[in-house]
Every structure is written in C-alpha cells, then in structure tokens.
Backbone bond lengths (Angstrom), bond angles and torsions (degrees), N, CA, C in turn:
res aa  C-N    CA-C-N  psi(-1)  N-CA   C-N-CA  omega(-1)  CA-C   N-CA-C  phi
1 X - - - 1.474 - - 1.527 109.10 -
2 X 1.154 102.29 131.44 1.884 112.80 166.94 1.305 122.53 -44.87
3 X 1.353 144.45 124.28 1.242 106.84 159.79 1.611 94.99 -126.82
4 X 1.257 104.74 141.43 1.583 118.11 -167.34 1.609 116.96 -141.47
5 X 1.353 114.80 117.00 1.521 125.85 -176.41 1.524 116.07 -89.86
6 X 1.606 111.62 44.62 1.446 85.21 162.16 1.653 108.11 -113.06
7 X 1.272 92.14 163.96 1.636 125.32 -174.58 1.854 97.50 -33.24
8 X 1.240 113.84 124.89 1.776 115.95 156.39 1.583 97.29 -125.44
9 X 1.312 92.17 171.91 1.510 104.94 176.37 1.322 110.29 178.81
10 X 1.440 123.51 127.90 1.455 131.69 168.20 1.335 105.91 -104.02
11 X 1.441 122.84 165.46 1.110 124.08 142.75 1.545 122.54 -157.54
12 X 1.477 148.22 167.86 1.067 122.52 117.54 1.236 146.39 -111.48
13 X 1.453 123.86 153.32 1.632 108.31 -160.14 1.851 109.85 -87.37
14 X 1.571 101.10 59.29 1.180 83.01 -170.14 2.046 108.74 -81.42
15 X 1.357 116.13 66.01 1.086 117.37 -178.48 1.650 111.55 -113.30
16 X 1.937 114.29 169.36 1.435 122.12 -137.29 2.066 80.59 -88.56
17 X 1.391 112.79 163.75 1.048 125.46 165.88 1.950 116.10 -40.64
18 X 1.163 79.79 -71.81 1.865 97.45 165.90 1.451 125.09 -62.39
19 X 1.041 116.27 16.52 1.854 128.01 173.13 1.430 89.51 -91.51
20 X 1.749 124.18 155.82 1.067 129.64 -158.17 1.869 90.77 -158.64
21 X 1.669 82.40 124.54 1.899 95.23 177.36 1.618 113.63 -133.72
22 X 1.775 120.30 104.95 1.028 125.00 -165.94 1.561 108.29 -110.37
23 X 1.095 86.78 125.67 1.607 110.06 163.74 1.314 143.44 -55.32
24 X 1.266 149.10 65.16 1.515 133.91 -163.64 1.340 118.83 -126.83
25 X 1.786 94.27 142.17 1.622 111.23 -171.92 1.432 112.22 -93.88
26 X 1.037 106.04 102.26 1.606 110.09 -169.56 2.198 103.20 -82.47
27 X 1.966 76.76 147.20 1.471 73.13 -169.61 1.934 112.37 -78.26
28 X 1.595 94.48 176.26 1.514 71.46 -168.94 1.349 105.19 -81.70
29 X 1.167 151.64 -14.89 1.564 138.98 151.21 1.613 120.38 -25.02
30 X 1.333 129.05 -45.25 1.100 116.55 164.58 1.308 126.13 -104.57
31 X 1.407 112.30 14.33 2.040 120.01 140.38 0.980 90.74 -44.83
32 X 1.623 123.38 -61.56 1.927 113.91 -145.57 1.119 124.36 -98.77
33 X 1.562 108.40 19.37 1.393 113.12 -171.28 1.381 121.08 -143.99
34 X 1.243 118.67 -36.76 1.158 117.86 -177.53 1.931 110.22 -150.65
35 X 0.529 125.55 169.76 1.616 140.30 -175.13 1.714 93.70 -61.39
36 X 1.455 94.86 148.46 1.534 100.33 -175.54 1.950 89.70 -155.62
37 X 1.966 104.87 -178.17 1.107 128.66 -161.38 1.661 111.66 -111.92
38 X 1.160 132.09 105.82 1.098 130.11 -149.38 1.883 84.03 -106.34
39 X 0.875 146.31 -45.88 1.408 166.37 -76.72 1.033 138.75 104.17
40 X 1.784 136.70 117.19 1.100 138.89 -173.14 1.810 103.17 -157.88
41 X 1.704 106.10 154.56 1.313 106.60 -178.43 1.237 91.58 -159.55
42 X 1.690 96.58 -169.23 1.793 137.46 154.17 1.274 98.54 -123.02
43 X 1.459 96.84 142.57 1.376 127.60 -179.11 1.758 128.72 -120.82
44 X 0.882 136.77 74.39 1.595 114.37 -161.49 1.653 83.56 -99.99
45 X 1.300 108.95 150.06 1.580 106.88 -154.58 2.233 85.66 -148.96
46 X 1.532 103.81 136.83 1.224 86.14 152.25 1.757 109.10 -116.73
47 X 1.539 120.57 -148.51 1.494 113.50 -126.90 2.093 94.00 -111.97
48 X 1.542 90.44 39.21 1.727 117.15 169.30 1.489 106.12 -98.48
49 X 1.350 100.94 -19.97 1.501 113.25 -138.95 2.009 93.81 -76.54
50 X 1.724 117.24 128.50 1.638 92.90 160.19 2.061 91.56 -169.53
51 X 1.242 97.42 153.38 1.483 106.33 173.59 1.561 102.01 -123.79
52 X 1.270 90.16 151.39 1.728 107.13 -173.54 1.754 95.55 -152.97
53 X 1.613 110.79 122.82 1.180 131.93 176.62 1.514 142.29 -159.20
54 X 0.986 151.97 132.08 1.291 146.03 -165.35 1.710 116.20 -127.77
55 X 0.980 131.82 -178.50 1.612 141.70 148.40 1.755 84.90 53.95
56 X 1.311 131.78 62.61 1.493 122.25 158.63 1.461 115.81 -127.53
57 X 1.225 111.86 117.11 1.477 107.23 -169.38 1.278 118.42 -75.72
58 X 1.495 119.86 83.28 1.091 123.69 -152.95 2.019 112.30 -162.73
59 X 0.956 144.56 128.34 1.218 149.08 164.50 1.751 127.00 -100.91
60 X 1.737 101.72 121.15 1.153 109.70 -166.94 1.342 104.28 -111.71
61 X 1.691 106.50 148.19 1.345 127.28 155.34 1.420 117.40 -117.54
62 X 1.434 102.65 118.97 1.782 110.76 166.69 1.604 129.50 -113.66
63 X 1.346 101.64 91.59 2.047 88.60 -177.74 1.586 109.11 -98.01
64 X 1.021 102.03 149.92 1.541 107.77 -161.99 1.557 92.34 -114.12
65 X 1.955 103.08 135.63 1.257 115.14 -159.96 1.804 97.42 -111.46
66 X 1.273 114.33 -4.74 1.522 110.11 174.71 1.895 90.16 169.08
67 X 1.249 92.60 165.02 1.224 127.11 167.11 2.260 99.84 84.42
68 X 1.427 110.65 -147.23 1.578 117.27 170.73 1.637 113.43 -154.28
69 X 1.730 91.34 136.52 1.076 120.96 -170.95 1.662 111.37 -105.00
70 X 1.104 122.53 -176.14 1.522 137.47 169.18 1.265 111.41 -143.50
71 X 1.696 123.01 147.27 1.062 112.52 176.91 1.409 96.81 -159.27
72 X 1.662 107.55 122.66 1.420 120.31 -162.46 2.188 97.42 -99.56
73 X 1.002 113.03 125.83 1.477 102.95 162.12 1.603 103.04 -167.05
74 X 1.330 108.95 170.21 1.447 112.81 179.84 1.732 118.51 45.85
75 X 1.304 110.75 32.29 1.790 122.86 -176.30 1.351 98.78 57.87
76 X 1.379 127.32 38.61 1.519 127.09 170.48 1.680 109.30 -115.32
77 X 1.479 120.51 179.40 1.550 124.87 172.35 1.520 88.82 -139.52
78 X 1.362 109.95 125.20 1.414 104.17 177.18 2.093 92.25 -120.24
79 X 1.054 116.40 127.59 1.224 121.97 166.32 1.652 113.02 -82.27
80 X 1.714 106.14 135.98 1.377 102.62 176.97 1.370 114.89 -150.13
81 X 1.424 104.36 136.46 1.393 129.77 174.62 1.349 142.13 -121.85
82 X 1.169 111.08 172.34 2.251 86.30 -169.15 1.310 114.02 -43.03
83 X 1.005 79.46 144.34 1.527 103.69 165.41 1.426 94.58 111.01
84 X 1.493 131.54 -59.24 1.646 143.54 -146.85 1.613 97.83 -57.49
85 X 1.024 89.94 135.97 1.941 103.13 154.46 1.638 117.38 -145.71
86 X 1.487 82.65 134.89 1.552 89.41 175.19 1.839 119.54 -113.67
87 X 1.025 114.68 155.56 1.152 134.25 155.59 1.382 150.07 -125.42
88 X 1.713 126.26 123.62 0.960 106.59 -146.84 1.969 93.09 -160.31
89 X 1.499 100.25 156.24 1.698 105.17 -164.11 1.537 101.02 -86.16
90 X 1.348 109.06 111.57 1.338 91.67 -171.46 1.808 125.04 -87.47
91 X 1.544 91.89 37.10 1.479 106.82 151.03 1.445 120.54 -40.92
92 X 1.353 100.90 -73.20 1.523 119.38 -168.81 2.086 109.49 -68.17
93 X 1.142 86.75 176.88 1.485 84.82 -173.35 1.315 105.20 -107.37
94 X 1.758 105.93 140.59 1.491 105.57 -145.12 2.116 78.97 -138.47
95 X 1.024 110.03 175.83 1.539 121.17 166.54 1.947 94.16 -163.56
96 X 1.456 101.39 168.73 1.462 102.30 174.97 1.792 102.57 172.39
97 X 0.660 102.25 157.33 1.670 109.37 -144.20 1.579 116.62 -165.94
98 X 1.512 113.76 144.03 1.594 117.70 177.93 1.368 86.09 -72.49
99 X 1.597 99.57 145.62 1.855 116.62 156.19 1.140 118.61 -56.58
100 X 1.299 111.81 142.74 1.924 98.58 176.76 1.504 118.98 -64.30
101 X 1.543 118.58 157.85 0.788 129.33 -164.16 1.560 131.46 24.33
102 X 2.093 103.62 49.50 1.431 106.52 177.21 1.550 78.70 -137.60
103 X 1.628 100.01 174.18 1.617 99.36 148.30 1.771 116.87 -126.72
104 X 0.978 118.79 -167.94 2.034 113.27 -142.76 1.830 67.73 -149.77
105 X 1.557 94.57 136.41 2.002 102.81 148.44 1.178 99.30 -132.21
106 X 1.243 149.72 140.32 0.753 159.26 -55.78 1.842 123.84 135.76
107 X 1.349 114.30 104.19 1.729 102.85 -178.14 2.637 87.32 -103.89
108 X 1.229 96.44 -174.69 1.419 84.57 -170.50 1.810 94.09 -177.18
109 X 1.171 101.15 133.93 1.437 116.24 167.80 1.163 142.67 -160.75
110 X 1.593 109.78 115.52 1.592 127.84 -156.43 1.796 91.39 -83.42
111 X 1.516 108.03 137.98 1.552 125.60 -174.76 1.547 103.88 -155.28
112 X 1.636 90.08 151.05 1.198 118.16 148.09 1.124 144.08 -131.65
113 X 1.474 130.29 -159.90 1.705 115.50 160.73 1.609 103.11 148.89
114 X 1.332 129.16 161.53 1.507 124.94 -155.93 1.417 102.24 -74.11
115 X 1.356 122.95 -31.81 1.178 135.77 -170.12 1.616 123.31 -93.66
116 X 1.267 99.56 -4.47 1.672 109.53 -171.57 1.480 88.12 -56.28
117 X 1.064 147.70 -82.59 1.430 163.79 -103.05 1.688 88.66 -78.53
118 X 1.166 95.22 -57.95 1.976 102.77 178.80 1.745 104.50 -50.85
119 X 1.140 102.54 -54.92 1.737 118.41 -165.16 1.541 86.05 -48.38
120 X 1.254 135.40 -77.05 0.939 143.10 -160.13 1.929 110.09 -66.20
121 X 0.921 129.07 -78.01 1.327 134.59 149.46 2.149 100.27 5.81
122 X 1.251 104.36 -48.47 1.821 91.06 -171.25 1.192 93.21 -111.04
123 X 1.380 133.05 3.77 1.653 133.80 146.85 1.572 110.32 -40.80
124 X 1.741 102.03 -66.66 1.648 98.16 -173.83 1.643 99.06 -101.22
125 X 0.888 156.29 23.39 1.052 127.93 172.03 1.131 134.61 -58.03
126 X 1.136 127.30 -19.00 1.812 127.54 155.31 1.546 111.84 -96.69
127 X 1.693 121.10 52.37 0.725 118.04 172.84 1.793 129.26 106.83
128 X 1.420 127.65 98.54 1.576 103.06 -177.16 1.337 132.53 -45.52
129 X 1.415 134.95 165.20 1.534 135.71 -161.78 1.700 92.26 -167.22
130 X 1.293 101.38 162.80 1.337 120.57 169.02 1.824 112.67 -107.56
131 X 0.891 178.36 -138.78 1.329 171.37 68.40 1.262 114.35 -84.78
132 X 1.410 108.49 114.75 1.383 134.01 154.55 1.679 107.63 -47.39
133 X 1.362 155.46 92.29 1.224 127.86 -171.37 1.580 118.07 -86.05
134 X 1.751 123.17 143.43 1.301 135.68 -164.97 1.694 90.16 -57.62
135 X 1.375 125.10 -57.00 1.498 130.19 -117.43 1.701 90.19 -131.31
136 X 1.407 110.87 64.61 1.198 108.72 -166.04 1.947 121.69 -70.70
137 X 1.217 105.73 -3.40 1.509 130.72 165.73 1.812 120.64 -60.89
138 X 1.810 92.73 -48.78 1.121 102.69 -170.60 1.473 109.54 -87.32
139 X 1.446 124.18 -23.54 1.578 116.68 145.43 0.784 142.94 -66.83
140 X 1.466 143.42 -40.00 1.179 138.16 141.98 1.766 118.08 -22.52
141 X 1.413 109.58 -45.75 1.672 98.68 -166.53 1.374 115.52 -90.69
142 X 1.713 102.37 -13.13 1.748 117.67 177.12 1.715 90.80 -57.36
143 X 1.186 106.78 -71.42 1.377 132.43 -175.39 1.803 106.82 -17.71
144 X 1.018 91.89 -76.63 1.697 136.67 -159.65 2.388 81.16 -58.04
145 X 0.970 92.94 -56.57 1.298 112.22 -169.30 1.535 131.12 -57.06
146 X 1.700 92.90 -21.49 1.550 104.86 -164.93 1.931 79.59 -109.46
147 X 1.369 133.93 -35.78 1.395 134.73 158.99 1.499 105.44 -12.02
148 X 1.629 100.35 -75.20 1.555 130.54 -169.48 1.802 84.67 -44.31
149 X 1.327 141.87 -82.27 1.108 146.20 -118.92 1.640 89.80 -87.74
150 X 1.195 134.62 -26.52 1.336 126.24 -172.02 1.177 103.27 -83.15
151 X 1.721 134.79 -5.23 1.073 118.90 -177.69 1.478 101.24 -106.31
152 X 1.007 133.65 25.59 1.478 141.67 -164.71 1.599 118.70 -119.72
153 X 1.382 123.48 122.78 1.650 118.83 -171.05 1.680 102.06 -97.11
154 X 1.119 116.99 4.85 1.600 103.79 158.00 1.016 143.58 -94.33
155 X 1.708 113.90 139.46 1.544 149.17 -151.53 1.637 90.61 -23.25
156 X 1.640 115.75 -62.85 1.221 108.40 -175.91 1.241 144.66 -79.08
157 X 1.757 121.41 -2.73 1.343 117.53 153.88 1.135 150.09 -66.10
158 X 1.529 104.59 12.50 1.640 81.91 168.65 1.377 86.49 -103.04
159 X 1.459 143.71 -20.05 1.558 132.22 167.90 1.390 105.43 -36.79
160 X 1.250 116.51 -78.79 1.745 117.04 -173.14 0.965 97.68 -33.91
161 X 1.805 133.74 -79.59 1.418 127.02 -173.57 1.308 137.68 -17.71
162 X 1.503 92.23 -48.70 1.629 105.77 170.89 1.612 116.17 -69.93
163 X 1.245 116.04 -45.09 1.546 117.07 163.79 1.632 106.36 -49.68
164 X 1.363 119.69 -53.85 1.476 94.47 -165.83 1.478 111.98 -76.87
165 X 1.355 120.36 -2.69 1.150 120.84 -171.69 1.990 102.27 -79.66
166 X 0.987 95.82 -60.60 1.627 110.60 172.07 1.483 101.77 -55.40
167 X 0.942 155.50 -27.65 1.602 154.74 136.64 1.811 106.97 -22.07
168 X 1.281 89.18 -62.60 1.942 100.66 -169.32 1.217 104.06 -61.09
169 X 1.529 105.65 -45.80 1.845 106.27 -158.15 1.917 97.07 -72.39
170 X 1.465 96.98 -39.35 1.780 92.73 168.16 1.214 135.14 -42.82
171 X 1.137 116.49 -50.69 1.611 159.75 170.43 1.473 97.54 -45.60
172 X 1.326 123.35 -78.02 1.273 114.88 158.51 1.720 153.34 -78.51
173 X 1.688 103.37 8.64 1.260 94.13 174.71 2.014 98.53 -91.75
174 X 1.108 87.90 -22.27 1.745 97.81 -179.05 2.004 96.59 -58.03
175 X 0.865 123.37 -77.94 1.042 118.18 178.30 1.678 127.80 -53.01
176 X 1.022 112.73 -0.53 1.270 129.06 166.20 1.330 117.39 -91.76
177 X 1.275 130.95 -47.15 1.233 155.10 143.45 1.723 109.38 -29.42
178 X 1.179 127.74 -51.80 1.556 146.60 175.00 1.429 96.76 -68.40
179 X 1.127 119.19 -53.68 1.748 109.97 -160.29 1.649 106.19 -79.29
180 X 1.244 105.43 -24.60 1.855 104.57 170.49 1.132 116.20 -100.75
181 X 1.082 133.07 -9.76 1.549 140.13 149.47 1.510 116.14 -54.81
182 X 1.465 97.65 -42.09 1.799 101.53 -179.61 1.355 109.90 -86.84
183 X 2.024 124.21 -18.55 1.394 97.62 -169.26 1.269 101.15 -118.02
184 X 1.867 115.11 13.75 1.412 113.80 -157.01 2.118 100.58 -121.55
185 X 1.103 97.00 -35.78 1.688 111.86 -147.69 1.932 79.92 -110.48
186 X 1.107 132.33 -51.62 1.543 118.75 -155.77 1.526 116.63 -50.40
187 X 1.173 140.21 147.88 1.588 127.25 147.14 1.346 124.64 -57.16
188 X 1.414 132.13 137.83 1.835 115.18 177.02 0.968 115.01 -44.65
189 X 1.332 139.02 -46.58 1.362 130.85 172.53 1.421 120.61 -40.77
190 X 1.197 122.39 -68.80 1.425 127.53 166.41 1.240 121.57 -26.35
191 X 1.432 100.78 -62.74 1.712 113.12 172.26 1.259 122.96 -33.85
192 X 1.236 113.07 -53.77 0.941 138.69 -175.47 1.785 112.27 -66.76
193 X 1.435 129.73 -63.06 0.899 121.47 172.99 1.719 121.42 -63.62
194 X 1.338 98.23 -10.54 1.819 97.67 166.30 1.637 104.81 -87.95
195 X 1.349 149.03 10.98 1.108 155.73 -155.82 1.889 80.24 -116.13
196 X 1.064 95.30 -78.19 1.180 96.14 170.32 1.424 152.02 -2.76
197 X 1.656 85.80 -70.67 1.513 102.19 174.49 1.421 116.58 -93.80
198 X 1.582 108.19 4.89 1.297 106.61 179.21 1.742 114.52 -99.49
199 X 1.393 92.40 -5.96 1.757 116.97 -179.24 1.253 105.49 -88.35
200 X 0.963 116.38 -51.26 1.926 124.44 -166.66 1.495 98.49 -130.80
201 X 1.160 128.68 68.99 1.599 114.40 163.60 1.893 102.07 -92.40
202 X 1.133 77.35 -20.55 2.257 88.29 179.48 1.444 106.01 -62.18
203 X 1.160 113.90 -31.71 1.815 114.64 167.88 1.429 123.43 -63.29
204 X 1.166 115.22 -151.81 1.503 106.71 176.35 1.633 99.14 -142.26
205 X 1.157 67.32 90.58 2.183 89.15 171.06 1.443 102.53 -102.45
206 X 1.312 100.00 156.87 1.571 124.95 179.61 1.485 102.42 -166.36
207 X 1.614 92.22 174.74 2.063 95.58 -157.33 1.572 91.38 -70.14
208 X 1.274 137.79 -47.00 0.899 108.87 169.76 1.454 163.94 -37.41
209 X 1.807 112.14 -50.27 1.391 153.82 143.25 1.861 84.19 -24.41
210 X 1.586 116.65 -74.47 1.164 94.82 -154.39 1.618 116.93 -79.76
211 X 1.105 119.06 -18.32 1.760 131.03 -175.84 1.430 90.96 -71.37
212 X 1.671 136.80 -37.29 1.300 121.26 163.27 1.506 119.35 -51.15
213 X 1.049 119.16 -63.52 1.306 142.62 -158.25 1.879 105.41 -64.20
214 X 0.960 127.72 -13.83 1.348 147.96 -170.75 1.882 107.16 -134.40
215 X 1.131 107.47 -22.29 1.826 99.49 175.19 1.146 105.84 83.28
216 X 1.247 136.16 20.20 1.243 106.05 -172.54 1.881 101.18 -127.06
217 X 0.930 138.61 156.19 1.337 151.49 176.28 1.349 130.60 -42.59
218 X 1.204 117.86 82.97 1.756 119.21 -158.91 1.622 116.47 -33.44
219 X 1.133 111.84 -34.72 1.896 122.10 176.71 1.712 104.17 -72.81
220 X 1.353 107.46 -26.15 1.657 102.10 -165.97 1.644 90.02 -91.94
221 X 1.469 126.88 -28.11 1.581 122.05 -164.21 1.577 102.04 -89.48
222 X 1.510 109.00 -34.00 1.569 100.66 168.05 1.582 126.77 -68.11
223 X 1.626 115.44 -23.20 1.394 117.01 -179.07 1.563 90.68 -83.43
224 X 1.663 141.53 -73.62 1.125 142.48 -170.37 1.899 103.09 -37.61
225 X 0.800 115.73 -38.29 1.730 118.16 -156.32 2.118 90.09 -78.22
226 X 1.001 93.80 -81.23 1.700 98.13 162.03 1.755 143.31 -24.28
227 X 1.209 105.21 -25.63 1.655 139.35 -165.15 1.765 85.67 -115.83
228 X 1.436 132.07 -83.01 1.612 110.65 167.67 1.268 128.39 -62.05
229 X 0.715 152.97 -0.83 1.636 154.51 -135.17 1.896 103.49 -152.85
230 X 1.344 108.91 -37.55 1.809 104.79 -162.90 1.621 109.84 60.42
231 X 1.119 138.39 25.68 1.235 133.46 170.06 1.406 118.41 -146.07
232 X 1.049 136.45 168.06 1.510 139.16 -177.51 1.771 104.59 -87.05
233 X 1.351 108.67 142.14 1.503 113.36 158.86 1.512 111.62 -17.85
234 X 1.531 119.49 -89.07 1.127 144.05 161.19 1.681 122.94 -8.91
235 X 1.559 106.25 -48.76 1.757 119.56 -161.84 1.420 82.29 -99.27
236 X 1.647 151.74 -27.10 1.272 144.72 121.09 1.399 115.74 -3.21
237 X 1.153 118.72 -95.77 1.371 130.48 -169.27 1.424 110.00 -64.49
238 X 1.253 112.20 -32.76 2.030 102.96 165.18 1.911 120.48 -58.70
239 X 1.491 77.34 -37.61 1.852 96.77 -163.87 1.872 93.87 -60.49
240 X 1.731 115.56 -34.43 1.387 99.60 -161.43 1.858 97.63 -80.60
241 X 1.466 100.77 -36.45 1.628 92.65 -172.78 1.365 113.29 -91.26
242 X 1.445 118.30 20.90 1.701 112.21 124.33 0.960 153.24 -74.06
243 X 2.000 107.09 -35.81 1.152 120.09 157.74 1.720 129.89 -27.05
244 X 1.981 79.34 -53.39 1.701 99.33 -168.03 1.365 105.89 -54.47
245 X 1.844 104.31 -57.35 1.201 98.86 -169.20 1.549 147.63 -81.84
246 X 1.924 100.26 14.17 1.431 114.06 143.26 1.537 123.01 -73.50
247 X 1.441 98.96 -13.08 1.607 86.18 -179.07 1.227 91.77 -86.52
248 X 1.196 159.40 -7.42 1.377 142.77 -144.77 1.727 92.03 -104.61
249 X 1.610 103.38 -51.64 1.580 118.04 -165.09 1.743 96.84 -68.07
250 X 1.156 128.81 -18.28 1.429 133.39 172.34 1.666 113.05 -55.29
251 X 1.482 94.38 -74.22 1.644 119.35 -143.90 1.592 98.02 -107.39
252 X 1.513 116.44 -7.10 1.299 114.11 -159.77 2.127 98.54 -131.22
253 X 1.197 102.74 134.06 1.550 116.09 166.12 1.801 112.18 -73.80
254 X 0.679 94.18 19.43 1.868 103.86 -168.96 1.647 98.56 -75.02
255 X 1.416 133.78 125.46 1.022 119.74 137.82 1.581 163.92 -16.79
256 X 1.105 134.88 104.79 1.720 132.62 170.48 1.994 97.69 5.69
257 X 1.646 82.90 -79.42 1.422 90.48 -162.10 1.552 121.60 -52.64
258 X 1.257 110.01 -34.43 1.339 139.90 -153.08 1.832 104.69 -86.47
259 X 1.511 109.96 -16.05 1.331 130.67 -172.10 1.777 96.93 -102.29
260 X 0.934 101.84 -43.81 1.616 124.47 -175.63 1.898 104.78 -35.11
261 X 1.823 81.55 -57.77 1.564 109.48 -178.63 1.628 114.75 -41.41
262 X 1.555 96.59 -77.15 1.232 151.20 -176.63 2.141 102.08 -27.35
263 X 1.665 83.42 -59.80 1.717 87.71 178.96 1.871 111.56 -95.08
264 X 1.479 111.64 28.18 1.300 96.14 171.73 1.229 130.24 106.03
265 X 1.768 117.24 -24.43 0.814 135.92 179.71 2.033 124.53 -98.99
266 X 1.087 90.75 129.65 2.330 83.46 -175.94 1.243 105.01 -96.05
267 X 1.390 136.34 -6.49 1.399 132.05 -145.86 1.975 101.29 -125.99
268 X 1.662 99.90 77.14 1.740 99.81 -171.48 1.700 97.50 -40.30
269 X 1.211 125.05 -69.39 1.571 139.66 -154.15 1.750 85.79 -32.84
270 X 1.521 97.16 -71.80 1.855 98.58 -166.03 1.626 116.05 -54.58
271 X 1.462 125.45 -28.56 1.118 112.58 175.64 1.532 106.27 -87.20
272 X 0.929 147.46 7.71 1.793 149.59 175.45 1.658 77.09 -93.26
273 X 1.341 126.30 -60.46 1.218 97.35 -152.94 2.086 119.32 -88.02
274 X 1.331 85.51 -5.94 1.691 86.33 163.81 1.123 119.89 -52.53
275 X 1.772 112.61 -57.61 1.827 141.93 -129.38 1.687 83.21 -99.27
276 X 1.627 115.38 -27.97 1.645 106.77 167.83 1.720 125.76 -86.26
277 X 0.996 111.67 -12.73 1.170 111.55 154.06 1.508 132.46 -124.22
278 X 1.279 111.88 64.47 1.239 139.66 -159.43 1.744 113.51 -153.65
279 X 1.370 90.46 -54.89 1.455 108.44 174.51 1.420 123.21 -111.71
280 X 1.586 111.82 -13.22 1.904 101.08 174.08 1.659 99.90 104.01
281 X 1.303 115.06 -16.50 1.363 97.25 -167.58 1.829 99.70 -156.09
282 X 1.475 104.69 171.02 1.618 115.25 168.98 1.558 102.87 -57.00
283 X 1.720 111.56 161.63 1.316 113.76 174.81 1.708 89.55 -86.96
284 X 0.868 151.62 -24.63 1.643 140.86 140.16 1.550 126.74 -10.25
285 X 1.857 94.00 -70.39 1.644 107.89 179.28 1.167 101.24 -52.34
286 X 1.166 126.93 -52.04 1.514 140.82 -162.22 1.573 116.99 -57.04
287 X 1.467 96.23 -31.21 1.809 115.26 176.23 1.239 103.09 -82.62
288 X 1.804 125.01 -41.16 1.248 101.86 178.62 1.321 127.07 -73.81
289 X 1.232 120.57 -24.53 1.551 139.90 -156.00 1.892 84.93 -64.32
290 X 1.730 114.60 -51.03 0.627 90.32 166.08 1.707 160.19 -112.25
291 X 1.008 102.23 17.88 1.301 124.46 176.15 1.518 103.84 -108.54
C-alpha cells in the first residue's frame, strides 16, 4: 500500500454572507519563534456547510458560539455545541460539518509555530477530547481578539497573537488535564465526594458533613482528597463558591451581601476577604472590571 502525504481538502462553503475568513502572512521571525496566524474567522454556516482535509501542516481551533456541529477525527464522532471547542493537528484526517437540519456559528483558527506540535501533543495525551469550555467569556474574546490582531500591520501583533494564542491552548490543555484526572485517575470515593461538592457547595458542607455522608473517615478523606486533588476539602469547596460567585457579580445585579447568601456563605466580611485575596481585588472591583 502507498502511503502518501500530500495535502487533500474538500469543502463546502455553505457559509452566511457576513461570515468573515482572514488570511495572514506571517513574518518569518515569528515562523521561528513563536506561534503565529495562518487563518482565522466567523462562520455562521447552514446545514450544507462541511470541511474535509488531511496532510496540512497546520493546527486548528474551533469554538462554537451557537447552533450544532459534528466533528469526525481519529475514527471518533464528537458532537458539538455552544460552548465546545476543539482542537486538533491537522495532520491527520479530520472532516466536520453543520448537523443536519441545524445551523453551527462558529469562531475558528488556523496556527502555527515551532512548538505547536508539543503544545498540542500534551493536549491529548491521555487521549483526544472535545472541551466544553469553563469561562465561556474568555473564549469568545481570545477568539474574537486574535481576529482583531490579524488584521493589524503593527510590529507588535503578531506578538500579542501569539500570547493570546498560548492563553487558549493553556486554557485548554488545563482543562483537559482536569477532565481525565476526574474521570480517569480519581478513586470512587473521591469522585464521588467532588460530585458532591460540586452539587451542594451552596450548603454548608465541611470535611466532616462530607466523610459522614460518604462513610468514610474524615483523616482518611482529607489525606485521599489532597494526594488526588492537590487541595484541601475546604480550598475545594471555597474554590467552587467563588467560581459561582463571579458568575453572579458578572451576569447578575445581585448584591455583595445578597451573593454572600446565594453561594453558601453568611459572613459578608469573610467572603470580601477570601474573593480579595484570591483574586487581587474587591468582589466590587471585580464587578466593575467587568461591567
């Protein structure tokens, strides 16, 4: 049998007038140095829409901003919907496509750089995945952001570019890393008490509450929890009802105090002073920064 690496590629453009696909010639200084922009867009696509390609020396990111996609690679079908982004070497032969009778929008970015191959390489190494992303704000604007920079002739954009690019790929090998750690490496027990605290951290759990609630020995669930996890029971259950309560101070008019409640906590003083040394700032600053 043959085996032969040159470039194929199908596609169709079944995409909206107002979808936008930019081109950029990166200089050769950041060929040799750092990650650069081979291609990147928006896509609003209806359900004509599909690419099919192999042998391109090239690495893609796709997060999908609404509607559903498909995405065939590695003899897998990965289904995708907001929020999801994938990444993938587009060595191998990949296809991906609107679902029938839906349509997919789509942000997208073709890269390179000396180091991609590694970056990516400890992306899947326990396996390919699609990513659901935590911080769906901060993809969209990475995204949206590195767009902005490819259309730009100054000295320093393709630097930024490369920073935000190394941002994303961070962004997701970390969370890639988390999701096979949690469904691959944990003990059931563990699992289980992170199920837990990810269900009811708004209650009032403590290592105890939960070493009851699971049977198992508060000294044995604090050493086991710590040894998988790197964190304490406790710095667990703070970490989730902080999370929350940036989402609240984001997207929500809700009060300090009233947020306080909300994630579990009665004591405003102690949660101002967690969420400030945790994050650098008041849960205020934090509201304005973003709003």
């Amino acid at each position: 049998m043959t085996h032969t690496t040159d470039y194929r590629e199908r596609y169709s453009a079944g995409w909206s007038q107002d979808s936008v696909r930019l081109f950029h010639v990166a200089s050769a200084f950041a060929k040799s140095t750092y990650f650069y922009v081979q291609e990147c867009g928006y896509f609003q696509t209806d359900d004509t829409y599909f690419t099919e390609r192999e042998n391109l020396n090239s690495y893609l990111l796709v997060y999908t901003l609404s509607g559903s996609g498909i995405l065939h690679y590695q003899g897998r079908e990965f289904s995708l919907e907001k929020g999801d982004c994938f990444y993938i070497n587009c060595m191998e032969k990949h296809l991906y496509f609107t679902r029938p009778k839906h349509s997919w929008e789509l942000l997208w970015i073709h890269f390179n750089g000396p180091v991609a191959l590694g970056f990516y390489e400890k992306f899947a190494e326990n396996g390919f995945q699609t990513i659901h992303v935590q911080d769906d704000f901060f993809m969209e604007r990475s995204f949206r952001r590195v767009m902005a920079l490819s259309q730009q002739c100054m000295i320093s954009s393709e630097l930024l570019a490369s920073n935000v690019i190394t941002s994303i790929l961070t962004e997701l090998t970390i969370q890639s890393m988390t999701n096979n750690a949690t469904h691959l490496l944990l003990p059931e027990p563990i699992k289980q008490v992170i199920i837990d605290i990810e269900h009811n951290f708004k209650s009032d759990l403590s290592l105890q509450s939960l070493a009851s609630r699971h049977n198992i020995s508060k000294f044995h669930l604090s050493k086991e929890f710590k040894k998988y996890t790197g964190c304490t029971v406790m710095e667990y259950i703070i970490a989730n009802r902080l999370a929350y309560a940036k989402e609240l101070l984001k997207y929500s008019d809700l009060s300090v105090s009233e947020i306080t409640e909300r994630i579990g906590m009665h004591n405003i003083s102690h949660f101002i002073h967690l969420f400030k040394t945790r994050e650098g700032m008041t849960p205020l600053a934090f509201r304005r920064q973003w709003k």
